[in-house]
N, C-alpha and C positions, 0 to 999 in steps of 0.2 A: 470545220466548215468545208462544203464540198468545193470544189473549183467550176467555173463556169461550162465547163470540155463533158465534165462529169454531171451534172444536172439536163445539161440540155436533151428535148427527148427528140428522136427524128420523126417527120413528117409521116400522119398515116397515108397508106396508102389505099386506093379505093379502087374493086372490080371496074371494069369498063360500063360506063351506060350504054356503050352501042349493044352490047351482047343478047342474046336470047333472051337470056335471061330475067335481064329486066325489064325485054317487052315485055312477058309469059306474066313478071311478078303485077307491073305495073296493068296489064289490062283486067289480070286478077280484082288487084285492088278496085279502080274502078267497077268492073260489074261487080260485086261485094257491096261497094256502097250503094250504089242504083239498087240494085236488090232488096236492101238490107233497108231501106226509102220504100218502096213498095210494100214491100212484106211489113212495114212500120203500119201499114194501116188495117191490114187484117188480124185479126184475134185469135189465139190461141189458147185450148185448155189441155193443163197437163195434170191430171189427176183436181186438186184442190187449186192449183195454181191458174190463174188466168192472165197472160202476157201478150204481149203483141207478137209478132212474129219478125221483125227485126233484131228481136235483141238476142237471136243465137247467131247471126251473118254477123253482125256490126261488130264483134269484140276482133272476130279475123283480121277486120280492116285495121286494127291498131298491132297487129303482128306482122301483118304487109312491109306497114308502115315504117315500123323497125328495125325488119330486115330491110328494105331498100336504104332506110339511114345508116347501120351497120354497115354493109357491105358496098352498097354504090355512091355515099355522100350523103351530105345535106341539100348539096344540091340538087341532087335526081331526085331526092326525094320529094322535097320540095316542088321539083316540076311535075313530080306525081299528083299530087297532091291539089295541086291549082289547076290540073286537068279532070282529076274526080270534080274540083270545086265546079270546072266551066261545063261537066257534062249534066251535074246537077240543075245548074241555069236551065239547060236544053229540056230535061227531063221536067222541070216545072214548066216552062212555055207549055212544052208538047202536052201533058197529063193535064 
């Protein structure tokens, strides 16, 4: 059996949210999503294929999404995330 000393794992530790960084990721994410809502309504044809035009933007948004959970927490993340959510509110009023 291992001992208590030996199992325990130390705390991750997470980049800074203040950094460049995560504004540059996080306003990424947002216009990605806005975009990727826009471009949802126009049509595209790629040869035989006919798609809307969101769904080459939208998968970015969940690699954003990832990195910011990865490297800056859940929490940043998260506060990313319910700001794409409140920019969408705005984007539906305004549109």
């Amino acid at each position: 059996m291992s001992t208590p000393e030996a199992s325990a794992r130390p705390a991750p530790v997470y980049a800074s949210p203040g950094s460049f960084t995560f504004a540059a990721l996080a306003a990424a994410f947002c216009t990605l999503l806005l975009v990727s809502t826009i471009g949802a309504t126009k049509g595209i044809r790629l040869g035989p294929v006919f798609t809307d035009g969101g769904v080459f933007v939208f998968p970015l948004t969940y690699v954003i999404g990832d990195i910011l959970s990865e490297v800056f927490g859940w929490k940043a993340a998260r506060r990313t995330i319910l700001l794409g959510f409140a920019l969408m509110m705005v984007a539906i009023v305004t549109f």
